[in-house]
Every structure is written in structure tokens, then in C-alpha cells.
N, C-alpha and C positions, 0 to 999 in steps of 0.2 A: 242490748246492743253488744256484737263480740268487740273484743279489739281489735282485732281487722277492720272491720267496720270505720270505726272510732278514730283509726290512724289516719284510715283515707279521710276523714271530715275534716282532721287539721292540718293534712296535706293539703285539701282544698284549700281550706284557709288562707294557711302561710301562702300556697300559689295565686290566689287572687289578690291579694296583697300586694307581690309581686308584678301581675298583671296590670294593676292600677297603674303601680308607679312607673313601671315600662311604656304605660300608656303617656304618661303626663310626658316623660322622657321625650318619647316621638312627637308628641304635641309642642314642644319647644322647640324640637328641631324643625318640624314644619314649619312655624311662624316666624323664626331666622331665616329659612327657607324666602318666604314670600317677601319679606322684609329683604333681603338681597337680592330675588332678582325683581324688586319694584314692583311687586304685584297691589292690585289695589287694597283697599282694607276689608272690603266687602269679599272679596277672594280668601285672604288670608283668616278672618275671621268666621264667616258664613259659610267657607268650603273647606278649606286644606285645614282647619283646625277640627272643624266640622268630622274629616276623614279621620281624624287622630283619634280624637274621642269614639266613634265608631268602631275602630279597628280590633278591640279584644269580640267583642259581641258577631264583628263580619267573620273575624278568622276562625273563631269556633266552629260554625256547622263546615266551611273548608275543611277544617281539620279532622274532623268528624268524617265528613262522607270520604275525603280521600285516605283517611286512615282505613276505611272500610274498603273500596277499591282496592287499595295496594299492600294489605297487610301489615301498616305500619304499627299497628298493636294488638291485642289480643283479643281485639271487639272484630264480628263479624258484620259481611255487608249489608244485613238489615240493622242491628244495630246502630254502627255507623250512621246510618239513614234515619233515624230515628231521632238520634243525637241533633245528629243538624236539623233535622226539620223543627223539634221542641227550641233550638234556642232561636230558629226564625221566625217563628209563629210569635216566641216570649217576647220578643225583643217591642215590638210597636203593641201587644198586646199589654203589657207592661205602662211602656209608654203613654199609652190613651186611658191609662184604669190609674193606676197607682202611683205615676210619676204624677200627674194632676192634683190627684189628691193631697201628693206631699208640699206642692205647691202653694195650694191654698190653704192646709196645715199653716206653714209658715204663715203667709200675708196675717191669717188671723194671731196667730202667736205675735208676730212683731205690731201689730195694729192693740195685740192686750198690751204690750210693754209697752205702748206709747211710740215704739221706733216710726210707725209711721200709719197712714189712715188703712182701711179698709175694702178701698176702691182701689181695681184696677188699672192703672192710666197705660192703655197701649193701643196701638194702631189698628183697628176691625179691620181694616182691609184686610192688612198684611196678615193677618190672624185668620181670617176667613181662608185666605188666599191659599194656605197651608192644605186645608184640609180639601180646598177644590183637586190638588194634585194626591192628596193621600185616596181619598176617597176613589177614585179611578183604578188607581194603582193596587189597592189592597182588594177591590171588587174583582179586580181581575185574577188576581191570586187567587182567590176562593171559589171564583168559577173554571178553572183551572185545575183544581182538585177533581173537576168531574166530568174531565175532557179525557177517552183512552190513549188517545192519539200522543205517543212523544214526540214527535213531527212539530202539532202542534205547540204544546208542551214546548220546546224550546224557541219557536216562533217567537210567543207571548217573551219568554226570556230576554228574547233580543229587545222586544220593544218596550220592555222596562226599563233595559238600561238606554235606550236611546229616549226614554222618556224624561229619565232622572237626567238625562244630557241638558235637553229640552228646560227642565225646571229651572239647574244650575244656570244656563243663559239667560233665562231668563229675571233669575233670581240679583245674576249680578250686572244684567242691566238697570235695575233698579234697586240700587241698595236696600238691601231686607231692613237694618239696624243702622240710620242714615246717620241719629245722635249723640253715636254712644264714641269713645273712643280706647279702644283696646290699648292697654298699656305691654310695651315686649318688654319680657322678664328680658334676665344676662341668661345666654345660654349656659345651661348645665355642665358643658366638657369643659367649659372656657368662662369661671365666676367673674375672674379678675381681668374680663376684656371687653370694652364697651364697643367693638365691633371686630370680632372674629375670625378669622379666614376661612372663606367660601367651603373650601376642603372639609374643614373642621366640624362645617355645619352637616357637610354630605354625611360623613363618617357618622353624624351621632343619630342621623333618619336611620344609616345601614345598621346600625349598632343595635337598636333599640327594634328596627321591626326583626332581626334576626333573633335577638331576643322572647319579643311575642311568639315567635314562630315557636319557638324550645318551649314556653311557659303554657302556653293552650295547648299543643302535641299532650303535655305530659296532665295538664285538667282538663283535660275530655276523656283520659285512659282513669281518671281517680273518676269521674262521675259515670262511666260505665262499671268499672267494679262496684261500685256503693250502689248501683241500681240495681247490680245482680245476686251484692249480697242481702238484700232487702226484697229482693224481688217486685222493687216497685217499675212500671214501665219508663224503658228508658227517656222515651220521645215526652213524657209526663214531668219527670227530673229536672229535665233538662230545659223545659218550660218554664218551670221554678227559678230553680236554682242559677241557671246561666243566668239571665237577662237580669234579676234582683243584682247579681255578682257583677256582671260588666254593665250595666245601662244603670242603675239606681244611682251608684257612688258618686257619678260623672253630673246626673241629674241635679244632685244636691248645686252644683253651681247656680238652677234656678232659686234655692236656698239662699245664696247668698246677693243673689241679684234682688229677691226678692225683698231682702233689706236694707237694699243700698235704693231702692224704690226704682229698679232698672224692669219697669214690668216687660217690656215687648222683648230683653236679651230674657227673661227668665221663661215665658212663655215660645218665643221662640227656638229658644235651643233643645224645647220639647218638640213641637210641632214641626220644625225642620228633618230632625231625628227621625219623625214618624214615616216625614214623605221618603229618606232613606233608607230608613230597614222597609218598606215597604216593596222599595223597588229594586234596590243591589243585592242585600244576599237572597232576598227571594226569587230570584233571577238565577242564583246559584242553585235554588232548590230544585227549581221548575228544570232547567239542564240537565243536572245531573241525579236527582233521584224520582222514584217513581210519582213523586208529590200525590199520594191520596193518604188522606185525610181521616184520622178514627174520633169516633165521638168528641176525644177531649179535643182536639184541635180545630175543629168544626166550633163545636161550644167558645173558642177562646177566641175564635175570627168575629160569630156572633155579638160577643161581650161586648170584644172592642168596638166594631161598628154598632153598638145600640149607644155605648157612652159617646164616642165620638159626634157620632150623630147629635145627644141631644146637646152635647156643649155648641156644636155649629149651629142649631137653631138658636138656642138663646144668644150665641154672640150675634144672630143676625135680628132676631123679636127685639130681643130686652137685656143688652149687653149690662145693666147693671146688675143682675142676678147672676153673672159666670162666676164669681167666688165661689157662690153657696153649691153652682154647679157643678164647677170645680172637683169641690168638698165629698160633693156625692158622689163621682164617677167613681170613687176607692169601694162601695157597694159592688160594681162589676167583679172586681177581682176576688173579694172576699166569696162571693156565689162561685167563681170558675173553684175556690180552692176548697170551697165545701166538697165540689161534687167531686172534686179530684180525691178528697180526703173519705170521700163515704164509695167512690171506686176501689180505693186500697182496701177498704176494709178497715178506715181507722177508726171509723165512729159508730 
């Protein structure tokens, strides 16, 4: 590995580090946000924090295809295109494979320590319910890959996001997470004020998504170099590497839910995620770039709908086997990363 190489990997680093905390940043400002102007809890928790957490993983391929569009770095328009499409594809492919698995990692680690049983206690409906809108949503993505027409192509676009409209009304018609109750930290700008001023709160949403903006602009120009000095393909990388960096870290909250024995916030805050990258930045792919699809990202649409799938059977057959099902959907990912790794030429 040169040191060029080397520099950019703890560029990377240090910038997702950065991108975390920028995240959480915006993530308290939103929840001040809803929290002043009286939004319900179901909103503020299930949605607008929902967006927060989401926003390093949506702005990446943005930042990607329109850095390729308008020259904003020294990646060119396939490129660009490439970039964004791997972290759209990584993001709910992630999510359905490896986020699962870390989950049920956990339950059975806290269930050896004794912190608590082994059984899932969460709502099938509302668990099923996820995967009826992902399901739809990511079919349509993948058949969409093999449509010539950009006409179409942006059509579909449209009716993703009026789909994810759809979900969100629906979703806060019926509180997703009826018994849980979200505690609001002090906001960040303002430690020492048990209630803020309005202004204060706007300032630190502007602050913090202006922020993301600078901090993904500059890690998606560090995972374009590292791809071209390695020569691995970018749209590949960026499948890796993005969604493990923005989606895993955030995940881990199932982590902690899962030990507080919060099953349906741990499981939901995966399976809501899924119907979102499902339907918004793929929504962005399908508009603005040519959306076809090479081996690996065909392969990674495959994975995730074969594990997804059988988790949805078992939650609907024999819901007390989803742990162990759980456990196993981390098998999908490890197969995507073989073949990725015997593509390179690494094994």
C-alpha cells in the first residue's frame, strides 16, 4: 500500500468520525425541532429523527452524481455515477444482511450475560408491515435497472417518493413504536437551557446540515482516489465502504435497545431505514443517473431480497425462530463480499 493510498484511508477515517457526530448534531436539532413546534412523538421519533440518522448515507450518492455533473472534483461523470449508485444499493443491502445480523449478535451476547432472555418480544404486525412497503419499493428499483426508457426511469422516481409519502402517513397514523418513550437530550448549542430559543434550534439544523454538506463533498473525492489508486471499481467501494461507515454506526442503537429489551425500537429502526433508502435516494438514482446495474449490484439487490425474504416468512410461519434467522442473514453479506473479493483478484 503507497502512502498516498494510506493517507486517504485515515482521511477517511478522521471524516467519518466527523460525519457521525455531524449526524447526531442534526439529530438533536431535529428533535428540538418537533419538540417546539408540537409535533407528535411518532413524528419526531419515527420521522424527522428517522431523516437525521439517514442523511450522511442519502447525501453521499447526491454528492457523488452531482459532483460528476458539475465538476465539483476530480471524479468524472461515470465515476460520480458509480459512487452514488454503490452507496444506494449498500445502504438497505447492508441493512437486510448485516445490520440483522448484528442484532441478533447482540440479543444472544446480552441473553449469555444474563441481561436478558433470548426471545424476541415485538409486534409482527408492525414487523411484517415494514417489509410489505420495502418489498414493493426495492422490486421496483431492480426492475428498473432494465427498463431503456429515462421517461420512465424518472416516472418510477416520482412514485417512490410519493410512495414513501404514502408509508410516512400512514405510519404516523398509527404509531409504529406506541410504548416506548423517547427521552429529549439538552440541545447541543444551548447545554445549560432547559428550553432554548426557537432561533437557536433553527441555527444548529442550518449549522450541522451545512456541515454534512463540506464533510461528504470531501469523502466521496477520498473514496474516489483510494478506488483509483487500487484500482478497485468504484460503484464496488463504495458498496462497502459507504453504508458499513454511514448506516452500521447509527445501527448499533439496535445494539443498545436490544439490551435495554426495547425489541420493536431495535428492530424497527432497521426495517423502517430499509423502506427509506429503498425509496428516497433510490429515487435519486433512478432521475438522475443512467441506473443499470453490473454484476455486483444485481448480485447485492439478489442477497438482500433472498435474506429479507426469508426473515418475512419466518416472522409470518414461526416467529420464534427469527433470532436464529436473524443470525443467519449475515451469510448473504459475507457471499456478496467473497465474490467482490475473488472479482478483485484478491483470493
Amino acid at each position: 500500500m503507497s502512502f498516498d493510498v494510506l493517507l486517504s484511508a485515515i482521511e477517511i477515517v478522521v471524516l467519518l468520525v466527523l460525519i457521525v457526530s455531524t449526524c447526531a448534531l442534526f439529530t438533536n436539532a431535529i428533535e428540538w425541532t418537533g419538540h417546539r413546534f408540537k409535533l407528535s412523538e411518532g413524528a419526531v421519533g419515527s420521522v424527522l429523527a428517522a431523516v437525521g440518522t439517514a442523511l450522511p448515507e442519502t447525501l453521499v450518492p447526491i454528492i457523488a452524481i452531482a459532483s460528476g455533473y458539475f465538476g465539483l472534483s476530480t471524479m468524472n461523470l461515470e465515476t460520480g455515477h458509480d459512487i452514488g449508485v454503490g452507496a444506494i444499493l449498500g445502504a438497505p443491502f447492508l441493512l437486510g444482511t448485516l445490520a440483522m445480523w448484528v442484532t441478533a449478535t447482540a440479543l444472544f451476547y446480552f441473553a449469555a450475560m444474563k441481561k436478558r432472555d433470548a426471545k424476541l418480544k415485538i409486534d409482527m404486525h408492525l414487523f411484517r408491515r415494514d417489509y410489505h412497503y420495502f418489498f414493493p419499493a426495492y422490486l421496483t428499483v431492480f426492475g428498473a435497472a432494465f427498463i431503456p426508457s429515462l421517461l420512465v426511469k424518472q416516472v418510477l422516481a416520482v412514485g417512490l417518493l410519493a410512495f414513501y409519502g404514502f408509508y410516512v402517513y400512514r405510519t404516523l397514523q398509527r404509531e409504529h413504536i406506541p410504548d416506548e418513550e423517547f427521552e429529549l437530550p439538552v440541545l447541543t448549542f444551548a447545554p445549560r437551557t432547559k428550553e432554548p430559543k426557537t432561533l437557536l434550534i433553527l441555527a444548529q439544523v442550518a449549522a450541522s446540515l451545512v456541515m454534512l454538506l463540506v464533510l461528504v463533498h470531501f469523502f466521496v473525492g477520498e473514496i474516489n482516489d483510494v478506488a483509483m489508486s487500487l484500482g478497485i471499481p468504484a460503484l464496488v467501494l463504495s458498496m462497502i465502504v459507504t453504508p458499513i461507515a454511514t448506516e452500521l454506526p447509527e445501527k448499533f442503537n439496535s445494539v443498545v435497545w436490544i439490551r435495554g429489551k426495547k425489541d420493536n425500537l431495535a428492530l424497527g429502526n432497521i426495517t423502517g431505514a430499509m423502506v427509506f433508502q429503498s425509496c428516497i435516494p433510490t429515487a435519486i438514482g433512478l432521475a438522475f443517473t443512467p441506473w443499470v446495474l453490473n454484476a455486483q449490484g444485481i448480485l447485492s439487490v439478489l442477497l438482500c431480497l433472498a435474506s429479507s425474504f426469508i426473515i418475512y416468512l419466518c416472522a409470518w410461519k414461526n416467529p420464534k425462530f427469527l433470532p436464529q434467522i436473524l443470525f443467519g442473514s449475515g451469510i448473504f453479506y459475507l457471499i456478496f463480499l467473497f465474490y467482490a473479493l475473488l472479482t478483485w483478484g484478491k483470493l
